[in-house]
C-alpha positions as CSV (number, residue, x, y, z in Angstrom):
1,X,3.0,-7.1,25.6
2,X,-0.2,-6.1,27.4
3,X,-3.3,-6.4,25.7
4,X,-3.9,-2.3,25.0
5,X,-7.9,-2.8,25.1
6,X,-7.4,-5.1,21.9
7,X,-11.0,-6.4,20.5
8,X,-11.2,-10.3,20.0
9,X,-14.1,-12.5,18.6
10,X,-14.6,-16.0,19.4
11,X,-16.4,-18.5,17.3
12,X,-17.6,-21.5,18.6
13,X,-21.0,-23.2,18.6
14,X,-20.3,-24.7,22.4
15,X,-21.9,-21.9,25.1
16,X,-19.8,-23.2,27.5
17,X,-16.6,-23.0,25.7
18,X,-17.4,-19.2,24.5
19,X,-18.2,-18.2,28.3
20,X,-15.3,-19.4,29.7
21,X,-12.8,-18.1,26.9
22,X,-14.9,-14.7,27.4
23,X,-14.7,-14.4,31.3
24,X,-10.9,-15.3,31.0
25,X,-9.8,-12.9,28.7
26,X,-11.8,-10.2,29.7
27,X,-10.4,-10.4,33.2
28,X,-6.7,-9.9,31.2
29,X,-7.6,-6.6,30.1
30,X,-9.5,-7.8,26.3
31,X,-12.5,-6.9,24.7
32,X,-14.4,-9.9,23.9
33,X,-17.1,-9.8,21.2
34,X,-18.6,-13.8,20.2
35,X,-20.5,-15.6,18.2
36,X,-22.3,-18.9,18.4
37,X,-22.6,-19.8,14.1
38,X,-19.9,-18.8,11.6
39,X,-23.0,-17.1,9.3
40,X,-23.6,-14.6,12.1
41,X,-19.7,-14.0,12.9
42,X,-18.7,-13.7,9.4
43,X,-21.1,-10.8,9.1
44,X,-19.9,-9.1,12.8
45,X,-16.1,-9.5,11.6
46,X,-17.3,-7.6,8.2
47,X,-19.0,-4.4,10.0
48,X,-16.6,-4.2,12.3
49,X,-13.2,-6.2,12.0
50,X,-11.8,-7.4,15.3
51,X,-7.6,-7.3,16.3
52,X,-7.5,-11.8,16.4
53,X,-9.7,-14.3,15.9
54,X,-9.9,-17.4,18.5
55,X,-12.0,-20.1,15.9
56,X,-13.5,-23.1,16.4
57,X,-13.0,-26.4,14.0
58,X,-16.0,-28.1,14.1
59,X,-19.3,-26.2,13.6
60,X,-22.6,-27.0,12.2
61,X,-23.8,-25.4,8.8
62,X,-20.5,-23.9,8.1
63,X,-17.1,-25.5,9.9
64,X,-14.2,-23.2,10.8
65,X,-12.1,-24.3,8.0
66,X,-15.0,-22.8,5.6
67,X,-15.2,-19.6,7.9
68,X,-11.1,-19.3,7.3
69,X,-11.4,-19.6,4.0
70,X,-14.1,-16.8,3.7
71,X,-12.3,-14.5,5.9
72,X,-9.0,-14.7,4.2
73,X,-10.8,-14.5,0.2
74,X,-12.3,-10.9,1.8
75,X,-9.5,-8.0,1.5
76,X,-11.8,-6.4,4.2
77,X,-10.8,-9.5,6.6
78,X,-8.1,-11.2,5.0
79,X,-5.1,-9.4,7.4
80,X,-6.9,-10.4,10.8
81,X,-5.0,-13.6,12.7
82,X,-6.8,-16.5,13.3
83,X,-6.0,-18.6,15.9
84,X,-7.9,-22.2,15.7
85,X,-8.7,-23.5,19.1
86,X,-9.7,-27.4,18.0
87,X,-9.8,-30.5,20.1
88,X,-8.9,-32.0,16.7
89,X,-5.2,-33.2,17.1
90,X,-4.6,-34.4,13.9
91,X,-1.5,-33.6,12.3
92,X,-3.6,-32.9,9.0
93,X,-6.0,-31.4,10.9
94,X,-3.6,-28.7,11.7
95,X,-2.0,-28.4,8.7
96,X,-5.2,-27.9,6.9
97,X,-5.6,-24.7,9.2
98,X,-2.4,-23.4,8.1
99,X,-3.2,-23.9,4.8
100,X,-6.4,-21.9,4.6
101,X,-4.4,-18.8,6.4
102,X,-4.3,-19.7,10.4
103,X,-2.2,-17.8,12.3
104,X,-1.9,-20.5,14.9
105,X,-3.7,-23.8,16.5
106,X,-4.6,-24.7,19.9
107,X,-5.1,-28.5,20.8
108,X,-8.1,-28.7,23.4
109,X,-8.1,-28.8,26.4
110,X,-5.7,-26.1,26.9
111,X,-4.1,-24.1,29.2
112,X,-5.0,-20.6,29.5
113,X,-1.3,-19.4,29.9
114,X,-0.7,-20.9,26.5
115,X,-3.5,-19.4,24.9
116,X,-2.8,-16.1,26.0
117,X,0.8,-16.6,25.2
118,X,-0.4,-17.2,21.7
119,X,-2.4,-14.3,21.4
120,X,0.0,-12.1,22.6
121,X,2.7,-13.4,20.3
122,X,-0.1,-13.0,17.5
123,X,-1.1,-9.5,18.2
124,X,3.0,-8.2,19.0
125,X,3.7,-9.9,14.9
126,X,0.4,-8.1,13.7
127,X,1.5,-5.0,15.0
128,X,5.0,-5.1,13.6
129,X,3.6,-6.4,10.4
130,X,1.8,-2.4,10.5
131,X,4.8,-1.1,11.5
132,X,6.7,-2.3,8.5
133,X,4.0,-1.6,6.2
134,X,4.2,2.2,8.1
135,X,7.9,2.1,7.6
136,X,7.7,0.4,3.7
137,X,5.0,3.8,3.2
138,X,7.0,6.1,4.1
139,X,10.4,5.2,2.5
140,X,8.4,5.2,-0.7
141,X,6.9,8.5,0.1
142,X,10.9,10.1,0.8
143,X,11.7,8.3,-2.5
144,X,8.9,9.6,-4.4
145,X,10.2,13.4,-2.8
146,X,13.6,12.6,-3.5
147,X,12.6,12.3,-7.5
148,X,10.6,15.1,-7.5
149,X,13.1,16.9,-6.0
150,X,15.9,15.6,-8.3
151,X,14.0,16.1,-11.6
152,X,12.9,20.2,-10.1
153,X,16.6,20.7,-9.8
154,X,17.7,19.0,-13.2
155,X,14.6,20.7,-14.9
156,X,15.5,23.8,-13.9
157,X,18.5,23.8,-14.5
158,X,18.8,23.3,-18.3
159,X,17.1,27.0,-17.9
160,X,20.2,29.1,-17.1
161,X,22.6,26.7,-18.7
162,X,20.9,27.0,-21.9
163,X,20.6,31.4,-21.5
164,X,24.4,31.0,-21.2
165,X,25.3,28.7,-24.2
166,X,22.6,31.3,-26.4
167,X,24.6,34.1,-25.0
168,X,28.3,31.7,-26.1
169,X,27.3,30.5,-29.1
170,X,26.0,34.1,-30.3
171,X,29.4,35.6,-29.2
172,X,31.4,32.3,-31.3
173,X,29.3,33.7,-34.4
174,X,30.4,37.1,-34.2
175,X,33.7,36.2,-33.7
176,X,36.1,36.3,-36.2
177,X,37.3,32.6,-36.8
178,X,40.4,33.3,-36.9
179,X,40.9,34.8,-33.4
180,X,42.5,32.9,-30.6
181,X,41.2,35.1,-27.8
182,X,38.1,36.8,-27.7
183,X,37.2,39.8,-25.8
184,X,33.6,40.5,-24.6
185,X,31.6,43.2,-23.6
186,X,31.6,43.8,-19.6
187,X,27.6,43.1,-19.7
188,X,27.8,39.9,-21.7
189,X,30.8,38.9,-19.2
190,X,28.1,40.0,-16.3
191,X,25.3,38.1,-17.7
192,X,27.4,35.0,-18.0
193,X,28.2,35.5,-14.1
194,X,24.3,35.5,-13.3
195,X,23.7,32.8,-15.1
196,X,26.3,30.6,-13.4
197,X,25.4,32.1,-9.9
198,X,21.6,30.7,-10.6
199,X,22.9,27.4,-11.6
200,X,24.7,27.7,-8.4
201,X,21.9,28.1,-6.2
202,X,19.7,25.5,-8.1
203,X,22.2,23.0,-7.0
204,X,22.1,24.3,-3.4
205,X,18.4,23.6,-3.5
206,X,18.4,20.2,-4.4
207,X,17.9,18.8,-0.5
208,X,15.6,21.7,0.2
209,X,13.4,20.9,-2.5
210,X,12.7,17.0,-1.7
211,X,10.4,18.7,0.7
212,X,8.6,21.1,-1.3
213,X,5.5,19.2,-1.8
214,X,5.1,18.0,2.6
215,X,6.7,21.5,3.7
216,X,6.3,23.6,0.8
217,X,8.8,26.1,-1.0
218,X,11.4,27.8,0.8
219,X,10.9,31.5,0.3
220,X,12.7,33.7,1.6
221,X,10.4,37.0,1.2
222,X,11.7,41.0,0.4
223,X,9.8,43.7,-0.8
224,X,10.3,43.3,-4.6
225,X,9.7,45.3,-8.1
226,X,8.2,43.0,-10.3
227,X,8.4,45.2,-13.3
228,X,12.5,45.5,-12.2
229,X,13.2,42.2,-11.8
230,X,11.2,41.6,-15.2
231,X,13.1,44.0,-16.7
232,X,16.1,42.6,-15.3
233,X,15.3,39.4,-16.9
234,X,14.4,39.9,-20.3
235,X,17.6,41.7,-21.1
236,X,19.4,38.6,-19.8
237,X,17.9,36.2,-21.8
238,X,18.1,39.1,-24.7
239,X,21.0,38.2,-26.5
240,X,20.2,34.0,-26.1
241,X,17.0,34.8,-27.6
242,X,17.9,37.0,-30.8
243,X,19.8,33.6,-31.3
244,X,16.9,31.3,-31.3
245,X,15.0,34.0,-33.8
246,X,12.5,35.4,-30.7
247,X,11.4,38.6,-30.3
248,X,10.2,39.2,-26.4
249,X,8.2,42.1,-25.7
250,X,7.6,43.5,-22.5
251,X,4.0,45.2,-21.2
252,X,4.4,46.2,-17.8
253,X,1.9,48.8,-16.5
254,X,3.2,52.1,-15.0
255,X,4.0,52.7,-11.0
256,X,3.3,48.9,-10.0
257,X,2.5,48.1,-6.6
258,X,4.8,46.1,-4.3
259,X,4.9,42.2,-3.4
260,X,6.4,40.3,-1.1
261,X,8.1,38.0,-3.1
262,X,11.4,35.4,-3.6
263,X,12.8,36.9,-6.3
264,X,15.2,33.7,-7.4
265,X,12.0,31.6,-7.2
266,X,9.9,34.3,-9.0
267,X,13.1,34.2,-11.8
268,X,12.7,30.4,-12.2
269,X,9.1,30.6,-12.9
270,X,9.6,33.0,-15.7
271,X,12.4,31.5,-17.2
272,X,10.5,28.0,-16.8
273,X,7.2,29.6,-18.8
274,X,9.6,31.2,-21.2
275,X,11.9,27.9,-21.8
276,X,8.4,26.0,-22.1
277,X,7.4,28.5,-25.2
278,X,11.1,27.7,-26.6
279,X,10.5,24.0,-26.3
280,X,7.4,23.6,-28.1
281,X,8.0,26.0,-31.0
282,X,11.8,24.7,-32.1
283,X,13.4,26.1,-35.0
284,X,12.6,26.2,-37.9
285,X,8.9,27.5,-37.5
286,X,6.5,28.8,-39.7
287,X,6.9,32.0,-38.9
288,X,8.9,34.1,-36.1
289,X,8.0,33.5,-32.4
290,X,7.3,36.4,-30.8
291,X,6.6,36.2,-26.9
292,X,4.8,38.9,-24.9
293,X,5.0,39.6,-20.9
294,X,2.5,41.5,-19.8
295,X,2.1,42.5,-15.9
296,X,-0.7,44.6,-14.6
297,X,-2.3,45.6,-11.2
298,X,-5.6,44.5,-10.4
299,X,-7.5,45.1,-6.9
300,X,-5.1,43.2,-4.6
301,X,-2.7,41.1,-6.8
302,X,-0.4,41.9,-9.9
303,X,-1.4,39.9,-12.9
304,X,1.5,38.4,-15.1
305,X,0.8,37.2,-18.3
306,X,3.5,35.5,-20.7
307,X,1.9,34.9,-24.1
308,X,3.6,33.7,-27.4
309,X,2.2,33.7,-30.7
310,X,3.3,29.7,-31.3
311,X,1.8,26.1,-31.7
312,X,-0.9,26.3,-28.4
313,X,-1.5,24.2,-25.9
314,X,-3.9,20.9,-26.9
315,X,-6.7,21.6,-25.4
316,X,-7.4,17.6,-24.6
317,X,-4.6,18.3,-21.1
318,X,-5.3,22.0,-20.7
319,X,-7.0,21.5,-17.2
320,X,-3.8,19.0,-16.3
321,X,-1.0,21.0,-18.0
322,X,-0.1,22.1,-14.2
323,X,0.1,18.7,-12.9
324,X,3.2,16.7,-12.1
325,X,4.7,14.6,-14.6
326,X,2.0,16.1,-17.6
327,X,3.4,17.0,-20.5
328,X,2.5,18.0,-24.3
329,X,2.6,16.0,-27.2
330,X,3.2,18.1,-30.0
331,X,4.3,16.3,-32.7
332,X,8.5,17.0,-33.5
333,X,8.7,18.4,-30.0
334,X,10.9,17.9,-27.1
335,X,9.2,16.2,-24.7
336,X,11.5,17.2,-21.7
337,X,10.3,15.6,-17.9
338,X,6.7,17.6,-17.8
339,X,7.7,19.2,-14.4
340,X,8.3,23.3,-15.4
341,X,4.4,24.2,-15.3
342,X,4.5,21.7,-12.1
343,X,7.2,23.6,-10.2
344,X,6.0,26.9,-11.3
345,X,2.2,26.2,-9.1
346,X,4.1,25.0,-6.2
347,X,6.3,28.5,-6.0
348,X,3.0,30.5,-6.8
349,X,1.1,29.3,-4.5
350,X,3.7,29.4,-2.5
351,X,3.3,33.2,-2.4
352,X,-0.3,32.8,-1.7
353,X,-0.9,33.3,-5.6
354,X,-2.5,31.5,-8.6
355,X,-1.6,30.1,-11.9
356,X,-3.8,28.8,-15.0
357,X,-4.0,28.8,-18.5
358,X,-6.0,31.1,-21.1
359,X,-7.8,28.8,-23.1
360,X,-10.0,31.8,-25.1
361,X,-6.8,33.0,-26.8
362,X,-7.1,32.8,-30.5
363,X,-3.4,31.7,-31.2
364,X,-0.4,30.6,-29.3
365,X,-0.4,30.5,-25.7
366,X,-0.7,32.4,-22.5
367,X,0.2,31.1,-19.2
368,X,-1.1,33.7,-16.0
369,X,-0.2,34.0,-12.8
370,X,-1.3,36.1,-9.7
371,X,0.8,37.4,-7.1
372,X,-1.2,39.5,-3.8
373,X,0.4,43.1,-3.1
374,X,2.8,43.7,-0.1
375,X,0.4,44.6,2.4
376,X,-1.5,41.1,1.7
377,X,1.9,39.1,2.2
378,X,2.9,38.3,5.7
């Protein structure tokens, strides 16, 4: 391994010895930086920490063993390799150099192809040592995605399953009991489908997803009705949430602009704010939950509001309710994995939009989000 204009420091008290290390090296391709005094190396090494240190045993005022020591008790220094170069020979001697956090030990006199063997050998282990920690960093960071991405998909995915079992469990209660076959209305039997086709497709996004948060979302942008595809979605979750004793209202103001939008990722959002309302008002409440989407066009961006009349958000996390991993704590409440508000900012900013929380509401809840007209999305 060449020396790839690597910095070293010698340290010993001997002029002689520190010139002709110096001259050496340097005419092998190294920077050389020295000192005379441990005192005035330790505080060279600290502003400005060389690739290996070549260290002499015996100094005055402070020996090299003491200088080790310091070096490896400071995290700022500790990783550096320290070669001793010692005409101590002792077997103790060297041992006592290991001990302390030496790297390696040269008997004096030596011979120069030796002690640039050593250095070699010591700056090819250090930078492996970096290249493992490198590799060790980024294993944890495609670990850390894979679980994100894992818990997005399983998160989202209680969404649609639970829309169909509403929709099959309200059907089982109409049914009369004593019927062996069941015959269902063509839209029920259509809703049903769409729910198991988005199930589908959140399955077929797990891999794409591990790479949401380095890569961002996936979209795959058409020109889209919001107020349809709203529309579109409150009947299907219509029948699932007579069930659970919810009214959902719908505000949508007249002739809405264009987006450019995903409309399977602009789906999960809502059904991930409306599952999130479900969640922390369970039955049996105190009185009926009644959940209100609102959409409206200001300057360049539609505004979509989806507010419920429920429990609130504690105010203590409202400025971290969007963060990974956050979740409520209201008391009686499934806590679920505190990724839906998560996954929702990463698919609205996504679309170049915005999301946050109205804290000046006087009951309930209301979660916003923006998302810029057509002519604003490339």
């Amino acid at each position: 391994m060449g020396p790839d204009c690597k910095t070293l420091f010698i340290v010993d008290d001997t002029p002689d010895n520190v010139r002709l290390l110096a001259n050496l090296l340097s005419a092998h391709g190294y920077r050389i930086r020295k000192a005379l005094n441990a005192n005035f190396a330790l505080k060279s090494i600290e502003q400005s920490p060389p690739d290996l240190i070549l260290l002499d045993v015996n100094m005055p005022t402070m020996n090299g063993y003491e200088m080790c020591a310091r070096l490896k008790s400071n995290p700022h220094t500790q990783e550096i390799p320290i070669i001793f170069i010692s005409a101590l020979d002792n077997v103790l001697d060297k041992v006592k150099a290991f001990n302390l956090g030496g790297a390696d030990y040269i008997t004096k006199p030596f011979q120069m192809e030796e002690v640039l063997a050593r250095i070699e050998h010591q700056l090819l282990l250090q930078q492996q040592k970096h290249q493992l920690r490198a590799e060790i960093q980024e294993r944890k960071r495609a670990e850390q995605s894979l679980e994100v991405s894992l818990r997005v998909v399983s998160h989202d995915l209680r969404n649609p399953v639970l829309g169909l079992s509403m929709v099959l469990n309200n059907c089982l209660k109409r049914a009369d009991p004593d019927q062996t076959e069941l015959s269902l209305p063509r839209q029920t039997l259509e809703q049903m489908a769409r729910s198991c086709e988005r199930q589908l497709a959140l399955i077929n996004s797990l891999v794409e997803s591990q790479h949401w948060e380095q890569q961002g979302v996936p979209l795959v942008l058409r020109r889209l009705d919001l107020g349809t595809l709203v529309r579109d979605f409150a009947e299907e979750w219509s029948l699932g949430l007579g069930e659970q004793e919810v009214t959902l209202n719908l505000n949508l103001g007249e002739n809405l602009p264009a987006i450019m939008g995903d409309a399977n990722f602009i789906w999960r959002v809502l059904e991930n704010l409306l599952a999130n309302s479900l969640k922390y008002n369970p039955l049996p409440r105190p009185q009926p939950l009644s959940i209100t989407i609102t959409v409206t066009a200001i300057d360049q961006t539609l505004t979509c509001r989806v507010k419920d009349n429920g429990v609130g958000v504690d105010l203590a996390i409202a400025d971290r309710v969007f963060e990974r991993y956050q979740r409520g704590d209201r008391e009686n409440n499934p806590l679920g994995l505190g990724l839906g508000l998560y996954v929702c900012k990463l698919i609205v900013e996504a679309h170049g939009g915005q999301i946050g929380l109205n804290t000046a509401v006087s009951r309930g809840a209301e979660i916003y989000f923006t998302l810029p007209l057509e002519k604003d999305c490339a």
